[in-house]
C-alpha positions as CSV (number, residue, x, y, z in Angstrom):
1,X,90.2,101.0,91.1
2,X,88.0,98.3,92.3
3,X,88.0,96.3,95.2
4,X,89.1,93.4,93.7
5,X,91.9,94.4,91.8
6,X,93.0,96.5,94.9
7,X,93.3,93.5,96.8
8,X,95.4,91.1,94.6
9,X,97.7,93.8,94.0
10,X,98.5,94.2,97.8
11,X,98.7,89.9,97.9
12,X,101.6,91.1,95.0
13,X,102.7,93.7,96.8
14,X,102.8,91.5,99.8
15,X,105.1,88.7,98.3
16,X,107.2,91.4,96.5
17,X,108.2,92.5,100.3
18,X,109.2,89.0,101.5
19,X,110.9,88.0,98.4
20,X,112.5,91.6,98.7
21,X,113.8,91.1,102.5
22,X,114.4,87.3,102.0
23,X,117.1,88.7,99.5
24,X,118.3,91.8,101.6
25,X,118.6,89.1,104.5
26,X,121.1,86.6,102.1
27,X,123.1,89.5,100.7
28,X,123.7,91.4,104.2
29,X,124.0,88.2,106.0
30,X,122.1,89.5,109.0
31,X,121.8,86.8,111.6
32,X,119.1,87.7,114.2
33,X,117.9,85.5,117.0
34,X,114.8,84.1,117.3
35,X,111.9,84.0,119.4
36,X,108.7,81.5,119.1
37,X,106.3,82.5,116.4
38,X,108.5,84.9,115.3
39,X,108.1,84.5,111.4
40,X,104.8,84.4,111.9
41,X,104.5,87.5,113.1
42,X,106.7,89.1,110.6
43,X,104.3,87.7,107.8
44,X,101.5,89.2,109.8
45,X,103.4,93.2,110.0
46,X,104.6,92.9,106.2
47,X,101.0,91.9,105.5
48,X,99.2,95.5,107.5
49,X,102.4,97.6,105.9
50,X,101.5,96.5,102.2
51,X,97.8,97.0,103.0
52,X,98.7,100.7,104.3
53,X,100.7,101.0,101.3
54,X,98.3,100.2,98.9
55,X,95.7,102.3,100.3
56,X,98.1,104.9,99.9
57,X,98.7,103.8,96.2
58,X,95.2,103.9,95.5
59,X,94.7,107.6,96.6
60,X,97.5,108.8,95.8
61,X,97.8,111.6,92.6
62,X,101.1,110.2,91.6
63,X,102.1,107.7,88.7
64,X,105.7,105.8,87.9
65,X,108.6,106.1,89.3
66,X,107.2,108.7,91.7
67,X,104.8,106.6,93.1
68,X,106.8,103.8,93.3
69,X,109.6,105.3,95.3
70,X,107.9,106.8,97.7
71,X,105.6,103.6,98.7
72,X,109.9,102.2,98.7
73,X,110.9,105.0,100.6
74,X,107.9,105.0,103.5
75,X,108.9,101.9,105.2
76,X,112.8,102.7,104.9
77,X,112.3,106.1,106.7
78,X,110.7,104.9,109.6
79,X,113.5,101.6,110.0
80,X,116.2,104.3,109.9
81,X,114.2,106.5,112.4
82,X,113.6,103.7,114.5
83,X,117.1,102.2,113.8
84,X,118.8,105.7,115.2
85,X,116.6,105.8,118.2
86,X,117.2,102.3,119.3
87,X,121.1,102.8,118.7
88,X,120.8,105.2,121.2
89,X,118.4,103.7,123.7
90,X,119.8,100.1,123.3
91,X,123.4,100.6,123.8
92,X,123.9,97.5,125.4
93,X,122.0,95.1,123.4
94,X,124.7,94.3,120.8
95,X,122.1,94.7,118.1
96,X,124.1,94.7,114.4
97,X,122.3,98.5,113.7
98,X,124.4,98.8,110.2
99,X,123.4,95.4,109.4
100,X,119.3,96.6,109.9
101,X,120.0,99.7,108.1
102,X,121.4,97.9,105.0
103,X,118.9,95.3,105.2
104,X,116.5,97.6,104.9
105,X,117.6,99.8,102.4
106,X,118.6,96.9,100.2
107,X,114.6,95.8,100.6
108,X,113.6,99.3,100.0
109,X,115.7,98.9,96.5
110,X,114.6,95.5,95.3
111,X,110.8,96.5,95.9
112,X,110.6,99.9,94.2
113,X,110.3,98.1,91.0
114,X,107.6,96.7,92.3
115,X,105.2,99.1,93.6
116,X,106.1,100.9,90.9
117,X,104.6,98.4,88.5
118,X,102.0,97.5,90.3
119,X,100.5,100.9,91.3
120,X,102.5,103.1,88.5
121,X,100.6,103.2,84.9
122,X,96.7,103.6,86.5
123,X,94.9,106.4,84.7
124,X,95.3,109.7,86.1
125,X,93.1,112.0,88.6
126,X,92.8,115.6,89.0
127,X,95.9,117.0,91.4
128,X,95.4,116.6,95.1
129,X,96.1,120.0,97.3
130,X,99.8,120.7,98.1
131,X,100.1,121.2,101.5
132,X,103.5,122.7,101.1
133,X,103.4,124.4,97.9
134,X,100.3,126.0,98.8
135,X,101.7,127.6,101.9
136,X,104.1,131.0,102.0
137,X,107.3,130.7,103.7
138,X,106.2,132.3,107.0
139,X,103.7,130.1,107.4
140,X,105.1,127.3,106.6
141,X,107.5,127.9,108.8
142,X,105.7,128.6,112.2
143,X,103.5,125.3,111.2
144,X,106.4,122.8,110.7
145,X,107.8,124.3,113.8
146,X,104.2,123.5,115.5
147,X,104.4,120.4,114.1
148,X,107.5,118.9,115.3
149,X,107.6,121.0,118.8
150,X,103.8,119.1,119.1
151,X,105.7,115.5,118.4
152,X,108.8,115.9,121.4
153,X,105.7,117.4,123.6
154,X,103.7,114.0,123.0
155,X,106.5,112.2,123.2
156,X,107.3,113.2,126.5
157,X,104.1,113.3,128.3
158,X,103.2,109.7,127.0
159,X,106.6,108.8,128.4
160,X,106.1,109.5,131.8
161,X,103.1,108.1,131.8
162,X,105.0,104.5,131.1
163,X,108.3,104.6,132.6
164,X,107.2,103.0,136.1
165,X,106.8,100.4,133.7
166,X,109.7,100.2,131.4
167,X,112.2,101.8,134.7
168,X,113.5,97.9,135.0
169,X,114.7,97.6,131.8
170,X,116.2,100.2,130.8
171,X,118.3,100.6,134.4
172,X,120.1,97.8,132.4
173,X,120.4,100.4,129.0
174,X,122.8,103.1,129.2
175,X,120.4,105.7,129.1
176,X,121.8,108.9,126.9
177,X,121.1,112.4,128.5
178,X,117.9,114.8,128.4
179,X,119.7,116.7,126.2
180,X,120.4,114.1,123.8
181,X,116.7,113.1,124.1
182,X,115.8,116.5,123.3
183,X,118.1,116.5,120.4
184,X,117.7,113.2,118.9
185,X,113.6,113.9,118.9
186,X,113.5,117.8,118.2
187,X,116.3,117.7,115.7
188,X,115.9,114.2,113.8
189,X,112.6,112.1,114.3
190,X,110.6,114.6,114.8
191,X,111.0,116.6,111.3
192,X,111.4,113.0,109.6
193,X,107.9,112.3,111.3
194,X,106.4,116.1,110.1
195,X,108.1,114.9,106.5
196,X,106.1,111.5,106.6
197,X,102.8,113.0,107.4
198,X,102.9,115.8,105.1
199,X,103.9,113.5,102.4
200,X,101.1,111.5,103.3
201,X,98.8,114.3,103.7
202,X,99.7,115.2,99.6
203,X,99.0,111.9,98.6
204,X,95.4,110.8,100.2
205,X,94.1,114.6,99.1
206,X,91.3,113.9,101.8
207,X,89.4,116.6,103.5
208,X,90.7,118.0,106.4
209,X,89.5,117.0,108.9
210,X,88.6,113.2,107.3
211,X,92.4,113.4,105.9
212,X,94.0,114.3,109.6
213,X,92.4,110.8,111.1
214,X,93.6,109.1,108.2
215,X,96.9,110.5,107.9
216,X,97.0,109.9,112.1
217,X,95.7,105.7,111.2
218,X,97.9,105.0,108.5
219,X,101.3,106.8,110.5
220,X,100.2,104.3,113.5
221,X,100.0,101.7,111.9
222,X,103.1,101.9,109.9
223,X,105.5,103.5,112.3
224,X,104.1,101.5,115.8
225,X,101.8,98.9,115.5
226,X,103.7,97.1,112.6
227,X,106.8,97.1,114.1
228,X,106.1,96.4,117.6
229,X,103.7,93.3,116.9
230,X,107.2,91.5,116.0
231,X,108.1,89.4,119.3
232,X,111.9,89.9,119.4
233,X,114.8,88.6,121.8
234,X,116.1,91.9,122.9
235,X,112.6,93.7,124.2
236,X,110.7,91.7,126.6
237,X,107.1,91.2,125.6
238,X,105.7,93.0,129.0
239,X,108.1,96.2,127.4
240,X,107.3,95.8,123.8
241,X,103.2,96.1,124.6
242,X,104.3,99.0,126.6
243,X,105.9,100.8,124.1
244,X,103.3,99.7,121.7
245,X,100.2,101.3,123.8
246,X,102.8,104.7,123.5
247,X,104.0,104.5,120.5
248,X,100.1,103.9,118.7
249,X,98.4,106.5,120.6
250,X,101.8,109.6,120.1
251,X,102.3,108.9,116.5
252,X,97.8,109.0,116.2
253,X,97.9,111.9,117.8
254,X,100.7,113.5,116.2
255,X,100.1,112.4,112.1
256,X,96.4,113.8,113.0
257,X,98.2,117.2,114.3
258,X,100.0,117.5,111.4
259,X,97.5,116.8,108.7
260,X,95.1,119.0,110.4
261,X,97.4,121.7,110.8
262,X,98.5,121.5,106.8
263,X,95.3,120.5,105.4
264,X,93.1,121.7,103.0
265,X,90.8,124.7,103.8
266,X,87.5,124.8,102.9
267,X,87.9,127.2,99.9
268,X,90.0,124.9,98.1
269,X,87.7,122.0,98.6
270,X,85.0,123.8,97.1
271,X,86.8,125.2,94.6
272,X,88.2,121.9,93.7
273,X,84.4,120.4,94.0
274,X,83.1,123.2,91.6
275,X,85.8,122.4,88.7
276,X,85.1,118.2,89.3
277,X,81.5,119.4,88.8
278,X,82.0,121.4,85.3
């Protein structure tokens, strides 16, 4: 796809995501309050998802429906992750959770028609490696183990780093215990996270090593940096650009873990380079 045409469908894709959460907003009635500059800023994180997005889109193997669900389904993972973490963190913030979570599966709905349009009918390419399929039980296995064990260990070591600087606010959070911690990240985001990347990992079909930094960019950018460059009323901004600098340099680390951990080896890539060839 050229340049060009890349970049007017992500403008699309770009006004098919406000019109899509301007509706979810009216139907769910979800009343949030605001904070100087606020919509301005949301413009600005829709703006680096749908870029994300469409690189993805343009890489990816897939075609229809497929594709269009799962460019629907990316951004709705990471909300829910986010949205059970911060119902657990944020106890005392009186933030409308189920509200959030049907706003933005409501979004998630209204723009699958869209991506899948936009992205759905381009010709085909030859099939990406399967990072999964590819894989016997065992060792797939030990790796998604690897995987999500690698995410609560990153979590945790990036979080002591910034808790002198967080300790204030949350001594006004009822904190849940370390087991629930352990629980909450072992058990639920950390296997949706190992989900994401693989997924991700399937549809760039990069080189390893090239495909873990991307993988590792594009998970940053979708699961930190655009949600935490939204100023909000409940997380001041000298805690938000904490949790940002933690939240961009786990979730790099970690989606580069993964992808280099499931990627390709080097006798499928020539194998695949031989039959390109021919």
């Amino acid at each position: 796809m050229k340049l060009s045409q890349a970049i007017l469908r992500w403008v699309l894709a770009l006004i098919g995501i406000v019109v899509a959460q301007s509706i979810a907003g009216v139907l769910v009635r979800m009343r949030v309050p605001t904070v100087p500059h606020m919509s301005e800023w949301f413009l600005v994180a829709n703006a680096i998802v749908a870029a994300a997005l469409t690189f993805l889109a343009v890489r990816s193997d897939w075609r229809g429906w497929q594709l269009g669900a799962a460019l629907a389904a990316i951004p709705f993972i990471i909300s829910t992750a986010n949205i059970i973490e911060g119902s657990v963190f944020l106890k005392n913030s009186d933030l409308p959770w189920q509200k959030i979570f049907l706003h933005s599966l409501i979004s998630a709905i209204l723009i699958f028609p869209v991506w899948t349009l936009l992205f759905g009918r381009r010709d085909t390419t030859s099939p990406h490696y399967h990072p999964i399929q590819a894989k016997g039980r065992g060792e797939r296995a030990w790796k998604f183990i690897v995987s999500d064990v690698s995410y609560i260990v990153l979590y945790y070591a990036a979080g002591m780093i910034i808790f002198p600087f967080v300790r204030d606010f949350y001594a006004t959070q009822e904190l849940p215990s370390q087991g629930t911690i352990v629980a909450l990240q072992l058990l639920i985001r950390g296997p949706i996270f190992v989900v994401l990347c693989l997924g991700f990992t399937r549809m760039l079909g990069m080189p390893r090593l090239t495909g873990a930094l991307t993988v590792g960019a594009l998970f940053t950018v979708l699961s930190g940096v655009a949600p935490l460059l939204i100023p909000n009323p409940y997380f001041p901004d000298a805690v938000r650009w904490v949790h940002f600098c933690e939240v961009v340099s786990v979730n790099f680390v970690f989606g580069a873990i993964v992808a280099w951990l499931w990627g390709q080896p080097t006798a499928f890539m020539a194998k695949h380079s031989v039959v390109q060839a021919a």
